[in-house]
Legacy VTK file of the C-alpha trace (Angstrom):
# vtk DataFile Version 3.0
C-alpha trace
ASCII
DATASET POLYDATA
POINTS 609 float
-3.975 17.891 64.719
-7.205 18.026 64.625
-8.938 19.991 61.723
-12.656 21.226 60.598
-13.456 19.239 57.166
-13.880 22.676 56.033
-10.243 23.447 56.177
-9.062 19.848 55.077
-10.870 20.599 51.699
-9.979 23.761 50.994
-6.064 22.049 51.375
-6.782 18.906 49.328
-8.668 21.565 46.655
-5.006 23.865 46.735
-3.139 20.435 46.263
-5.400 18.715 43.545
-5.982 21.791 41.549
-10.208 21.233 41.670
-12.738 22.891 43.343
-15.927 21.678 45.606
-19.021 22.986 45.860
-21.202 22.349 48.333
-23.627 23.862 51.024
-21.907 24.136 54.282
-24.988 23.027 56.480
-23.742 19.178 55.483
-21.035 19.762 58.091
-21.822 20.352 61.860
-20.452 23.123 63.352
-18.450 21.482 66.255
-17.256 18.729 63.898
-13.485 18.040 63.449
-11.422 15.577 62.024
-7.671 14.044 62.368
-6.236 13.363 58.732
-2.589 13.041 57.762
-3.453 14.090 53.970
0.380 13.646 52.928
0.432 11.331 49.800
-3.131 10.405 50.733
-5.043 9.602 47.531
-8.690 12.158 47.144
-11.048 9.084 47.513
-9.286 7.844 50.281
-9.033 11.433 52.277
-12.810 11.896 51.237
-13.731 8.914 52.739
-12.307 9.844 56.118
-13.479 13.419 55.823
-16.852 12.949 54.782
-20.014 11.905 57.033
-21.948 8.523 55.929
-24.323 10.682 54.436
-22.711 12.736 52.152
-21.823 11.485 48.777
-19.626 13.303 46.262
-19.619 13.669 42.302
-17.250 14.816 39.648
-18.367 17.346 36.415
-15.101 18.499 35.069
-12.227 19.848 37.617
-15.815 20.468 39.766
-16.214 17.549 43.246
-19.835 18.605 44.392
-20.685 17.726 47.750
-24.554 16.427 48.434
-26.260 15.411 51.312
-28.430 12.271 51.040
-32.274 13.201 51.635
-33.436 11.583 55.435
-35.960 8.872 55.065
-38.328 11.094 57.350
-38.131 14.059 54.996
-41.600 15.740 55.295
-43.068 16.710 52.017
-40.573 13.924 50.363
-41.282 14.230 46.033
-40.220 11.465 43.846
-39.153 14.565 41.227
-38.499 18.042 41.191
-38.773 20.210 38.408
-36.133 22.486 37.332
-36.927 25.355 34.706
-35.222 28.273 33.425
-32.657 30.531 31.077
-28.949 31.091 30.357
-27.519 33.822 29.167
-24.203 35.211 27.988
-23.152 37.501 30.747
-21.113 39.702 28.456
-23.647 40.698 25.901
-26.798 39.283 27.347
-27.831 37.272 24.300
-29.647 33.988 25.519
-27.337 30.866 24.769
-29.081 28.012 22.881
-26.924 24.858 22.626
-26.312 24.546 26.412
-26.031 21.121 27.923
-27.624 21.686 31.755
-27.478 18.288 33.707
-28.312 17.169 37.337
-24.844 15.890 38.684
-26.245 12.786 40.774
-28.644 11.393 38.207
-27.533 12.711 35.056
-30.673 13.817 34.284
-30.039 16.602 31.344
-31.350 18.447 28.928
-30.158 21.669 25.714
-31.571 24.759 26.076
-33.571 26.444 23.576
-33.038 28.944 21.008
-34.212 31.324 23.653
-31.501 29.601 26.072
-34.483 28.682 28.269
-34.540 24.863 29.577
-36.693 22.320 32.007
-36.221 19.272 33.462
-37.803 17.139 36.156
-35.145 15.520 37.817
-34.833 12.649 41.116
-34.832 13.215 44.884
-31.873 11.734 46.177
-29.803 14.700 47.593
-30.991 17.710 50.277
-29.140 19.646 47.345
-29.253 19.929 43.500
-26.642 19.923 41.456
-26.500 21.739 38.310
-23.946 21.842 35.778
-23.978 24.343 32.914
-21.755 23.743 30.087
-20.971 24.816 26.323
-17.468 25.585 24.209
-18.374 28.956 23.911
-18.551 30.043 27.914
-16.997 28.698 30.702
-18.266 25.476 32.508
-20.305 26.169 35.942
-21.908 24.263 38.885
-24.350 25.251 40.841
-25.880 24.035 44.078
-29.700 24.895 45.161
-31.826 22.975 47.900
-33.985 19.886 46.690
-37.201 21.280 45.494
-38.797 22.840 42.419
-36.965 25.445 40.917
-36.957 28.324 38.619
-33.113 29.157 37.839
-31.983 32.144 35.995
-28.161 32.460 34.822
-25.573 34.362 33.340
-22.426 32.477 32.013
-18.926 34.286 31.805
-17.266 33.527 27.762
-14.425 30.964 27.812
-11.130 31.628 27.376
-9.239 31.616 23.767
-12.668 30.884 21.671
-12.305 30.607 18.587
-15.722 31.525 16.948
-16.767 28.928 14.534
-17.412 30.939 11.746
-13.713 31.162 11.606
-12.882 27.724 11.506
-12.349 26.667 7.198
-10.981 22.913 8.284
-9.177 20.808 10.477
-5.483 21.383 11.231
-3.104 19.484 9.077
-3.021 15.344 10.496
-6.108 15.757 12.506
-8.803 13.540 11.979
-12.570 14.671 12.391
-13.939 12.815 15.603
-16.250 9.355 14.968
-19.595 11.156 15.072
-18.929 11.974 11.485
-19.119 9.002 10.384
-22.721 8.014 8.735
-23.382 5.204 10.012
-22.774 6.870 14.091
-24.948 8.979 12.976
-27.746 7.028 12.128
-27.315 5.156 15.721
-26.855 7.225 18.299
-29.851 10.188 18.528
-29.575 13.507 17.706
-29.957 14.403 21.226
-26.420 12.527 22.276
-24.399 13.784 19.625
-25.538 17.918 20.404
-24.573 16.756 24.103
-20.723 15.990 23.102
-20.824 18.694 20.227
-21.818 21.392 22.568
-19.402 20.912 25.632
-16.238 19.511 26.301
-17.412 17.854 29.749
-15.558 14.718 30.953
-17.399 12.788 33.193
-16.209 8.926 35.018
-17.960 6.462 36.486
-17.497 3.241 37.413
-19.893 0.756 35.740
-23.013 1.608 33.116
-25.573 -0.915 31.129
-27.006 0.297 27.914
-29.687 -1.159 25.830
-28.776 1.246 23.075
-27.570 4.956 23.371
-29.575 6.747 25.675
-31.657 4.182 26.946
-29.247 2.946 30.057
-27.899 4.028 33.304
-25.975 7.114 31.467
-29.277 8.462 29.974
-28.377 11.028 26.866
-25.175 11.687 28.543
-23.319 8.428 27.372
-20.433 10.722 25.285
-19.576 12.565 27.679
-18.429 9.440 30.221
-15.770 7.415 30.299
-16.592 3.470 31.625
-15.022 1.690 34.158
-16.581 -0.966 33.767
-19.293 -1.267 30.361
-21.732 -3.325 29.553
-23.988 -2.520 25.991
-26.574 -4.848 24.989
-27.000 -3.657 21.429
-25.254 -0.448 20.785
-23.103 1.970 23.330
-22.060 4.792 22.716
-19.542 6.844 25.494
-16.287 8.803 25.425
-13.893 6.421 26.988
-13.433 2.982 28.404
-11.459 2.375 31.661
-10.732 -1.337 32.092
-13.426 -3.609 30.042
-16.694 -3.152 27.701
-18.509 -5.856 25.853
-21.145 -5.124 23.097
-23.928 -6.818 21.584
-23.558 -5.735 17.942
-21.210 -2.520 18.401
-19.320 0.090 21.200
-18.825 3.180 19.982
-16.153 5.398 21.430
-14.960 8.712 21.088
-12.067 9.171 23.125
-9.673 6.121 24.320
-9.959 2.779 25.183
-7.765 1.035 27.856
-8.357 -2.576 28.653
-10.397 -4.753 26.575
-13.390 -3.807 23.823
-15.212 -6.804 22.900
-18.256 -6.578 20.488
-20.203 -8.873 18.337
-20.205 -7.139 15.099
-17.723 -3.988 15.442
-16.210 -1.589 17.374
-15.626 2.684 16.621
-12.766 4.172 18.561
-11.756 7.702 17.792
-8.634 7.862 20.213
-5.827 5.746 21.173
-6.493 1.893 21.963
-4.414 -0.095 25.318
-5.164 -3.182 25.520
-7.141 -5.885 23.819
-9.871 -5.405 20.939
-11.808 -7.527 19.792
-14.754 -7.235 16.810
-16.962 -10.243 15.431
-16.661 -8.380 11.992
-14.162 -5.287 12.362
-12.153 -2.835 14.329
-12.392 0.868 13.138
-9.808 3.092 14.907
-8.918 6.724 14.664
-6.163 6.433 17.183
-2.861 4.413 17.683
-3.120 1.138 19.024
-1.329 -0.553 21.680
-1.995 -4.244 22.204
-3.738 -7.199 20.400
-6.752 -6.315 17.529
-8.328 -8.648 16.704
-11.581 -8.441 13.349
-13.424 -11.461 12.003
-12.946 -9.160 8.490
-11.608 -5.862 8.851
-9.045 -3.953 11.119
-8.781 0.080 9.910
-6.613 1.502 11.973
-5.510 5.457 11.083
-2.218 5.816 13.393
0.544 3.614 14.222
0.333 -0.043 15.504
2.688 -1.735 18.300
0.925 -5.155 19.095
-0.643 -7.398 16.630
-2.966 -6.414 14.129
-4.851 -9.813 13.084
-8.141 -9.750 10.632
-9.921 -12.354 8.564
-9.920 -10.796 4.734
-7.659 -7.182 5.708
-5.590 -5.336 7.915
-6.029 -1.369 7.179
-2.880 1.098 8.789
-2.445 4.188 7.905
1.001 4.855 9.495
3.984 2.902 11.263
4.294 -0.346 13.052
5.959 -2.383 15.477
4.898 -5.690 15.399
2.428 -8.544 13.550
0.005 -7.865 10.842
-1.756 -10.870 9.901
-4.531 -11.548 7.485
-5.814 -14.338 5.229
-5.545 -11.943 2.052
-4.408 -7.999 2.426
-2.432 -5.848 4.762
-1.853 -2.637 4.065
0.432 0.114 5.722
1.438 3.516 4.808
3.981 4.161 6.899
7.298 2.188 8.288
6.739 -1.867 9.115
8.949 -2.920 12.090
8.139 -6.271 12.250
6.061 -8.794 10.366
3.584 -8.891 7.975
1.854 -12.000 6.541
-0.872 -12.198 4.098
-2.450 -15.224 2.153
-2.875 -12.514 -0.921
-1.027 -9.528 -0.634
1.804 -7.061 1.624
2.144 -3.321 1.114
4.019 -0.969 3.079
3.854 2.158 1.489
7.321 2.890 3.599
10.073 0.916 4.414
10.281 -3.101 5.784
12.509 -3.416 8.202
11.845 -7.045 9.164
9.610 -9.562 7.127
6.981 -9.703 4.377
5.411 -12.799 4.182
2.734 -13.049 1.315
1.356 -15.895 -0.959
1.163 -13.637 -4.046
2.177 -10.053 -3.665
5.108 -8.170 -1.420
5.531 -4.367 -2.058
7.450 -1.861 0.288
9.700 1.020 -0.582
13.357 -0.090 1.548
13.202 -3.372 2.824
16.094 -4.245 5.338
15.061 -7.834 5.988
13.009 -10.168 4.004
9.992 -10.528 1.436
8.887 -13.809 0.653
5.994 -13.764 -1.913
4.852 -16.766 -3.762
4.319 -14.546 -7.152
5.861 -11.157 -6.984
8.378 -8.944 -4.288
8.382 -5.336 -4.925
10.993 -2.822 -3.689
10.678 0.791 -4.580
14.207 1.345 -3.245
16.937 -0.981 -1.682
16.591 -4.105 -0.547
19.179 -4.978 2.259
17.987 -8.483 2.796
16.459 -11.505 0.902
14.159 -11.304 -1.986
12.347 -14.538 -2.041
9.922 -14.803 -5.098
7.999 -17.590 -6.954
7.768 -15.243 -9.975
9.515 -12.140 -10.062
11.385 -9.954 -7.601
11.950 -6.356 -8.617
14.025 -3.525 -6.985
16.100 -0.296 -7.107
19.149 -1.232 -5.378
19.911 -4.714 -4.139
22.389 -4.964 -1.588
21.869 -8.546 -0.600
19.993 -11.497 -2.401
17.046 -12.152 -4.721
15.955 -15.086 -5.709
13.598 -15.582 -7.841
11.663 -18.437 -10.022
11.397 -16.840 -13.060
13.394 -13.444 -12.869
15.009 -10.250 -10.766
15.325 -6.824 -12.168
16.945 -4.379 -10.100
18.874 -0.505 -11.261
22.252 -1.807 -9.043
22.985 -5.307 -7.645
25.679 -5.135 -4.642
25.033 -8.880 -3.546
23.360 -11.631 -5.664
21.159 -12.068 -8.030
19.524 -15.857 -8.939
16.549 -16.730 -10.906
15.015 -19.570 -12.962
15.427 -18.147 -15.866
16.137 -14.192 -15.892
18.185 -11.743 -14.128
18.230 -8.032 -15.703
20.109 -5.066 -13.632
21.647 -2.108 -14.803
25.188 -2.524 -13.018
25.837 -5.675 -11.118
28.744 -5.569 -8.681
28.024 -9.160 -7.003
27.479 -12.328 -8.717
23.787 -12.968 -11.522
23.174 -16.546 -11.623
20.259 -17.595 -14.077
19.401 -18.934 -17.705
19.724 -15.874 -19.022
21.389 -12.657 -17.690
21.866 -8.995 -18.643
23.277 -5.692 -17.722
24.644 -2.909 -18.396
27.849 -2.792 -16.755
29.627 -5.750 -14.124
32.314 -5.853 -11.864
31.075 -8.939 -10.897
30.522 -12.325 -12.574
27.563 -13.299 -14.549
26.308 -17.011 -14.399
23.720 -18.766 -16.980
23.290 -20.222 -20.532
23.400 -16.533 -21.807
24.331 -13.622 -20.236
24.798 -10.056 -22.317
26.596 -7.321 -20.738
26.057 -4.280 -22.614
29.747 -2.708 -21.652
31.287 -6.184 -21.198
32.567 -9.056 -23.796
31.027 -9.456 -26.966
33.278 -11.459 -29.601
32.584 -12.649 -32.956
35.171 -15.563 -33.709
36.296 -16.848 -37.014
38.210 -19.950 -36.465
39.470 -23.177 -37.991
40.801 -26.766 -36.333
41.545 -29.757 -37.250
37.319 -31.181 -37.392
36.081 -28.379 -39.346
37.509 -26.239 -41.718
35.359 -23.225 -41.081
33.255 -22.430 -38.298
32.056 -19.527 -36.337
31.380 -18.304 -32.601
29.647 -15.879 -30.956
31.136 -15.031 -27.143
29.091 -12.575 -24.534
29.467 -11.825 -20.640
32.703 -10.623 -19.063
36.108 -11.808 -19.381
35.855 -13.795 -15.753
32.918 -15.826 -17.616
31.416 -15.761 -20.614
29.261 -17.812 -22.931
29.964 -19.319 -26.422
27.632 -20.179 -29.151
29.200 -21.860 -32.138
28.759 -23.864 -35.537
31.212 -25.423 -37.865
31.044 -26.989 -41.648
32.981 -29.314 -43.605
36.188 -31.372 -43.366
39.493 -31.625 -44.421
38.383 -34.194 -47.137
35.600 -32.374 -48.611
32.386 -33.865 -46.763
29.306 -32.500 -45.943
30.035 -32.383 -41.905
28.595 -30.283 -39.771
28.353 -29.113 -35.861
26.589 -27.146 -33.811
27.890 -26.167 -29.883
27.607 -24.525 -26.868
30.840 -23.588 -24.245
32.373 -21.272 -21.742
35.416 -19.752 -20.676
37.487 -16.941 -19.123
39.984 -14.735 -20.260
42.954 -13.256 -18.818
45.864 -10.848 -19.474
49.056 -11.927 -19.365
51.043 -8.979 -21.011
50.259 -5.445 -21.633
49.991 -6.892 -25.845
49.160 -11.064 -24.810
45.945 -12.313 -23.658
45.099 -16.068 -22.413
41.382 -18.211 -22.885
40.451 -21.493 -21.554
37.832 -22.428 -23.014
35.370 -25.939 -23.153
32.733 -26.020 -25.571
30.754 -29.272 -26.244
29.514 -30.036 -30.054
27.030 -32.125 -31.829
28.654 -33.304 -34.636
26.593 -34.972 -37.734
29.158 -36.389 -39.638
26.589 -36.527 -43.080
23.899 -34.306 -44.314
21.351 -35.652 -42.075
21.124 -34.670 -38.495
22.351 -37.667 -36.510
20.353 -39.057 -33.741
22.737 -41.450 -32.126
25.246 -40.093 -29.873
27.872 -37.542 -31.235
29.391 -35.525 -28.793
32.823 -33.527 -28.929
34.074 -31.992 -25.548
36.554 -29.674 -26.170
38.764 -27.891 -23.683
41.417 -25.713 -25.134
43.800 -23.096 -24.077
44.728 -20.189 -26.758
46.852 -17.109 -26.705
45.438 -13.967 -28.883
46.689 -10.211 -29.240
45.139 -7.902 -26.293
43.216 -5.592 -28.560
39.748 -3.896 -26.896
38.655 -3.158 -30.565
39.062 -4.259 -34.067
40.474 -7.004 -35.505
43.207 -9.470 -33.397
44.462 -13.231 -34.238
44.529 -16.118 -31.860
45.343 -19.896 -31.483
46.342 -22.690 -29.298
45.779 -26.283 -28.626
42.817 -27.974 -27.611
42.149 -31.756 -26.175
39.536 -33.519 -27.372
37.574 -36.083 -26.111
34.964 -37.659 -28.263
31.836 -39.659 -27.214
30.039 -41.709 -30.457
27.565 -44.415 -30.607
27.123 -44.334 -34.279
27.095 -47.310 -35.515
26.490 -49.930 -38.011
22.927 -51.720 -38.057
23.732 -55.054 -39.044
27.376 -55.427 -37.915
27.279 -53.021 -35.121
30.423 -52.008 -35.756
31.909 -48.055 -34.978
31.079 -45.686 -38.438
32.854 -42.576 -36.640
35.488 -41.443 -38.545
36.066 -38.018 -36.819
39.302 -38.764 -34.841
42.545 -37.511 -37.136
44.327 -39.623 -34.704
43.422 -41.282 -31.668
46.115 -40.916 -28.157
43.436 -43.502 -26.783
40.624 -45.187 -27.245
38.207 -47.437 -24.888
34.623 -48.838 -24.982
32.041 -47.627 -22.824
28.780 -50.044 -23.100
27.663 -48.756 -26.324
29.854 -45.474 -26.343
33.053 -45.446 -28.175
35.442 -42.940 -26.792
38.281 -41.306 -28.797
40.862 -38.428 -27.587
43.431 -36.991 -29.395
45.008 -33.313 -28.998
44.232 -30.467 -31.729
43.967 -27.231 -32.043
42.453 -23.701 -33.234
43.482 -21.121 -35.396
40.971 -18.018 -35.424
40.460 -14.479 -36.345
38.316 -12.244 -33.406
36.254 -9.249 -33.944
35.656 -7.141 -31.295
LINES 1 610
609 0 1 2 3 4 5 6 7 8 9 10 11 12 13 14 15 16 17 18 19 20 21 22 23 24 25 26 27 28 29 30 31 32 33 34 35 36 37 38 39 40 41 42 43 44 45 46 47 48 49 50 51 52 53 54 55 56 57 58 59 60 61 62 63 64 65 66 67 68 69 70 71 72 73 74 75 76 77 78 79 80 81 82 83 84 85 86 87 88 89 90 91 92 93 94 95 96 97 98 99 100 101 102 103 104 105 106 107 108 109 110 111 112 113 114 115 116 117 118 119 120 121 122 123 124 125 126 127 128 129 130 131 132 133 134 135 136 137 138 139 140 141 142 143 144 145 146 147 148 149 150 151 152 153 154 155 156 157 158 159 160 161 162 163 164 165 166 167 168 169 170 171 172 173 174 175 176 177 178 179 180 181 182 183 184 185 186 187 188 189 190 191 192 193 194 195 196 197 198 199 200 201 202 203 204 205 206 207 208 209 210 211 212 213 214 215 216 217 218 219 220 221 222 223 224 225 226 227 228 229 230 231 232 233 234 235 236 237 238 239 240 241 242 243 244 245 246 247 248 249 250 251 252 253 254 255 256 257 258 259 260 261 262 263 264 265 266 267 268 269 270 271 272 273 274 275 276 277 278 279 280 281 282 283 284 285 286 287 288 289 290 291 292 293 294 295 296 297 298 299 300 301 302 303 304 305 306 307 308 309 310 311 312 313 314 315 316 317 318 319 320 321 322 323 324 325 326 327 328 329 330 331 332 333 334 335 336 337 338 339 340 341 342 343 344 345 346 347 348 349 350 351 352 353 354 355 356 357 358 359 360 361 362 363 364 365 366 367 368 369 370 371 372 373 374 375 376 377 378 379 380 381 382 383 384 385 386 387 388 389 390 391 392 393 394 395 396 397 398 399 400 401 402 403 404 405 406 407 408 409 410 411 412 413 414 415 416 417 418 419 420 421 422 423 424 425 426 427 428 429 430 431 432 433 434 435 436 437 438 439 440 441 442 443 444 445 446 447 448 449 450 451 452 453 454 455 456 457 458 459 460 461 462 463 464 465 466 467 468 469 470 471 472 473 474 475 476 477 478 479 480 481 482 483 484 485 486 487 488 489 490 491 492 493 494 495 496 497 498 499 500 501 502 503 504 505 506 507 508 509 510 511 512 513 514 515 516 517 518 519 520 521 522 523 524 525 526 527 528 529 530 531 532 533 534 535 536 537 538 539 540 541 542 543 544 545 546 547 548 549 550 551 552 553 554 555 556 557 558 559 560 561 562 563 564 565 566 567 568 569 570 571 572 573 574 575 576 577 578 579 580 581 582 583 584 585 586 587 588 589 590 591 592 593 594 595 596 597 598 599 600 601 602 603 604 605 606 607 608
């Protein structure tokens, strides 16, 4: 059915929830038109509505309507000039601070302190557009016929104002836009920054070139547009990008950015990022970003990450992530990393790690369910339910999994593993602690190494005598599953000067409520004179020995031991065997230059526990 445009806009206004403005003379009165606006995008309806001549333009939820000037036009200016004053309407009181603009050039200016304004604006349209607009009254349009004008206004207060004067800080998480920062300040003029501070206008179009803020194709109106399309030869400054803006040196931007941001020294976004960004030297967001970010030095970015955060020298997030930071020396993140991070220097997550840390020096996160592989030190303020990989040192609360370490772990509780080059410290260990040395306070499991020392577990002092030595004494620490003896023995049977020195292990179990069993090897040096002996003298020992089951005082034990004894001391000259250790020999062979000897003894020893 056939419609006047009037009607068809009045609908598609009712249905989009804006408003026009324009002066009905741009339609003829006989004109009608057949439109079927059902799921019929605005442009496209506009199009069909719309005569050649008309063009339309968007200031807020405001479509203004303006009818191109005819060629012929007698009396055609180049400019018009537009003067005037605002006003409050409820009080009267002139408002300075106003941002008045010309919708189809942009052409604007900020009133006075006496709210009174001029401008000399383009001939384009048979109408002017005017747009009035501050936070402290409510955004109008006007439309007046092309030609000088003097314009006198009253503006009705916004809604919900809240007067400045009442305003101590920002709410709690809010961040304070990018025109605070000093060095936005020092680029983009005065003039463009009381623009965006005095109104909340937000204004599209589809492509503008800047040389630097305010000299381009957006004039001093640059933050209060969002880009298609954006091209900045030096500096640009706007609220938003739509698909793509490349910069000379920087691109400044207040609101969002979806697309791609490329610039040759650095980019400023103080909203959300979609897409790609790119910065010769760094990336400074106030928003979360969603994509790839990419800075030759520096990535800040204060919100979350999901993409891949990638910088030269450091990667800056203040909050969570899912995905890649990478950077040749520090990432840092204060809240949760969900995925990787690698670093040539340093990782810290000021939260938990719930994938991989990857550094070549440093690793620090709070829980860490995956891995951290450092080539110095892994840090873990809480549990670590993963792999502790370390060059140096790993260090945790809990460890419910592995660390491994070069030099040494230290964790509060081990529930899964704990093996280092040389030291493994916990306070309770309920998995297994293989290193050099190993200690604890409590275990349930079974400590590994040359020493281990478990504070509530097996320390023995051993009196003893056998058939080699007449008196000697041991030292035994660990648990009963595995522990560690140091011993030393003097004399003989014949009254010589002999003397050993050794090193063994064993375990211990119970076999009655009152009868305990060890099996025990322990490997001497034995210097059978005064003088430490150089050649090879070497006692292995493996012996099995039933005690009383006493967890303090004083208890006896004893039991046989084989012995099998390695000795290449010998005489210069002759070269024959001077060993005379063997009581008795059960056999005997030649081994090159080792002479081996067993026979069976046995130990008879007092233990203090």
């Amino acid at each position: 059915m056939d419609q006047k445009p009037e009607e068809l806009l009045l609908r598609i206004s009712s249905e989009a929830e804006f408003t026009f403005s324009y002066d009905a003379s741009i339609f003829s009165q006989e004109e009608t038109v057949s439109l079927a606006l059902e799921d019929a995008p605005v442009k496209t309806a506009l199009d069909k509505i719309l005569p050649k001549n008309v063009h339309y333009k968007i200031s807020g939820n405001h479509l203004i309507l303006l009818k191109h000037l005819s060629a012929s036009t007698p009396d055609k200016k180049e400019k018009y000039l537009i003067t005037g004053q605002v006003y409050n309407a409820e009080n009267n009181v002139p408002l300075k601070n106003t941002v008045v603009y010309e919708i189809s050039s942009l052409v604007s200016v900020i009133t006075d302190h006496n709210g009174a304004f001029s401008m000399s604006v383009p001939t384009q349209f048979e109408q002017l557009g005017l747009s009035f607009s501050q936070k402290s009254v409510q955004d109008t349009v006007i439309l007046l016929p092309a030609g000088d004008q003097e314009v006198v206004l009253s503006l009705n207060p916004a809604k919900n104002v809240i007067p400045a004067v009442s305003i101590k800080e920002l709410p709690l998480g809010t961040l304070p836009p990018v025109e605070t920062l000093s060095f936005v300040q020092q680029v983009v003029s005065r003039q463009s920054l009381l623009r965006t501070k005095n109104t909340d206008l937000a204004l599209q179009t589809t492509a503008q070139v800047s040389f630097v803020p305010v000299i381009g194709t957006n004039l001093k109106m640059g933050g209060l547009i969002e880009n298609k399309y954006s091209l900045n030869i030096l500096v640009g400054y706007a609220r938003g990008v739509g698909v793509f803006e490349l910069g000379g040196l920087f691109n400044i931007i207040r609101e969002d950015v979806k697309g791609a941001q490329i610039s040759g020294l650095g980019n400023f976004v103080g909203g959300d990022t979609h897409g790609l960004q790119l910065g010769g030297l760094f990336n400074h967001n106030r928003g979360a970003l969603r994509g790839l970010q990419i800075g030759g030095i520096n990535n800040m970015l204060i919100d979350s990450l999901k993409g891949v955060q990638f910088a030269g020298i450091n990667n800056i997030l203040k909050g969570g992530m899912k995905g890649w930071q990478i950077t040749g020396i520090n990432n840092l993140t204060t809240g949760n990393v969900d995925g990787v991070q690698f670093a040539g220097l340093t990782n810290v997550a000021l939260e938990d790690v719930r994938k991989i840390q990857v550094a070549g020096l440093v690793n620090k996160g709070r829980n860490v369910e995956g891995l951290q592989f450092a080539g110095l030190v892994n840090l873990a303020k809480e549990d670590i339910k993963g792999v502790q990989l370390a060059g140096l040192i790993n260090k945790a609360r809990n460890v419910k999994a592995v660390q491994f370490a070069g030099l040494g772990n230290a964790a509060d509780t081990v529930f899964g593993a704990q093996l280092a080059g040389l030291l493994n410290h916990s306070r309770y260990s309920e998995g297994a602690q293989l290193a050099l040395i190993n200690i604890a306070d409590s275990v349930s499991g079974i400590p590994i190494g040359l020493f281990s020392y478990v504070k509530k577990g097996l320390q023995v002092l051993e009196f003893s005598s056998n058939e080699i030595t007449p008196v000697n004494m041991a030292f035994k620490t660990g648990v009963r599953r595995f522990y560690n003896i140091f011993s030393g023995g003097y004399g003989d049977w014949g009254g010589s000067s002999r003397w050993s020195f050794g090193y063994g292990f064993g375990t211990e179990r119970y076999l009655t409520d009152k009868l305990l069993l060890n099996l025990e090897y322990n490997a001497y040096w034995v210097n059978e004179k005064e003088a430490f002996q150089t050649d090879l003298s070497l006692l292995n020992r493996l012996g099995v020995f039933f005690g009383q089951r006493k967890q303090k005082g004083i208890s006896m034990s004893g039991g046989p031991a084989v012995n099998i004894w390695l000795s290449e001391w010998r005489d210069p000259d002759s070269g024959a065997y001077l060993t005379q250790l063997a009581p008795y020999k059960i056999a005997e062979e030649n081994l090159g230059t080792t002479l081996l000897q067993m026979w069976i003894g046995g130990k008879l020893a007092v233990r203090l526990n």
